[in-house]
C-alpha positions in Angstrom: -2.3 -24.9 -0.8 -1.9 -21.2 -0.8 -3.2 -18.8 2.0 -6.3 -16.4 0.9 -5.8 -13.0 -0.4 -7.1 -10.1 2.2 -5.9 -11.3 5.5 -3.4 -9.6 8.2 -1.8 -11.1 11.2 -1.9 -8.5 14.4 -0.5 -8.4 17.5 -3.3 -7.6 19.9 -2.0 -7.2 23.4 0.2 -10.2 22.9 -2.5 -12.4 21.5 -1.4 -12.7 17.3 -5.2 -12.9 15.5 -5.6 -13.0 11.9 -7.6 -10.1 10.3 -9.9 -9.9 7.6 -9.4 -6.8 4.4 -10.8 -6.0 1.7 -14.2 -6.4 -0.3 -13.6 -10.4 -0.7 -13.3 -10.6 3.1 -16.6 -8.4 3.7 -18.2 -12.0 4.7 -15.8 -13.2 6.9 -16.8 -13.0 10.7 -14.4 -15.7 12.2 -11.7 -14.6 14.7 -8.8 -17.0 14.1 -6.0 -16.5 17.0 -2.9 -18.4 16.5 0.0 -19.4 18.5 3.7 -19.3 18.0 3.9 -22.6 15.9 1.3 -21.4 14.0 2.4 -17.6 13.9 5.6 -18.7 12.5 4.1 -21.1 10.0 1.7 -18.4 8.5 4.2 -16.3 8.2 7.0 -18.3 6.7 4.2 -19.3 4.1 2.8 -16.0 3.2 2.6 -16.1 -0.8 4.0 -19.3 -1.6 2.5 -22.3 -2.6 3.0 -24.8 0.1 2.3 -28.3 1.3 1.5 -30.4 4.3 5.3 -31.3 4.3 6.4 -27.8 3.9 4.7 -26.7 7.1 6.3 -30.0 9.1 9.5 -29.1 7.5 9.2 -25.6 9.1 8.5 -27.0 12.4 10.9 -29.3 12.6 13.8 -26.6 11.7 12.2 -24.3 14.7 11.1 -26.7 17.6 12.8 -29.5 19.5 11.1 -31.9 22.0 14.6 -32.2 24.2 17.9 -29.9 24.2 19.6 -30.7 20.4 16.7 -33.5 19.5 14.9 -32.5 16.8 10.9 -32.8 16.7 10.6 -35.9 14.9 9.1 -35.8 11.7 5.8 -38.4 12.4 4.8 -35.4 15.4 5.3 -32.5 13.1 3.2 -34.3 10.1 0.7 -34.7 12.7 0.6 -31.2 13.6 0.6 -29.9 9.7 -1.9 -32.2 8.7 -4.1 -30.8 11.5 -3.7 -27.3 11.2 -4.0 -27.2 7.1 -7.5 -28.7 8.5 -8.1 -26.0 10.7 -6.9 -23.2 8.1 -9.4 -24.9 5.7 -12.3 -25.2 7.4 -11.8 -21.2 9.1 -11.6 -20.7 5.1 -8.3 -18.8 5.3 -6.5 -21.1 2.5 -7.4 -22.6 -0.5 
């Protein structure tokens, strides 16, 4: 998977939404917000060829469910596998 060419994350007031450029975007009318997870996944991904287990890997480096115990790694393929959905469907990868 590779994220479309033409969009730009923005912080607006706090909220981070995903912004449509450029004449191949001219279509595009959806407002995709995103949280910090998914924030921090888009950008870490930005121009790379990536896969469902890249994006748990990412997770798993950056959140923990207790003090020192990792997120395990069946909860953060759960989470990639949902969200590369989610990007899909909004049209923002291919």
């Amino acid at each position: 998977m590779k994220e479309k060419a033409g969009f730009k994350l923005q912080d607006v007031c706090g909220t981070f939404i995903l912004i449509a450029e450029g004449k191949e975007n001219m279509d595009f009318s959806n407002i995709i917000s995103m949280n910090e997870s998914s924030k921090l996944l888009w950008e870490s991904l930005q121009g790379k060829e990536f896969t469902v287990e890249d994006m748990a890997q990412i997770l798993m480096e950056n959140y923990e469910i207790a003090d020192d115990t990792p997120l395990p790694h069946d909860v953060a393929i759960k989470d990639a596998e949902a969200l590369a959905q989610q990007w899909k469907e909004s049209g923002i990868i291919e």
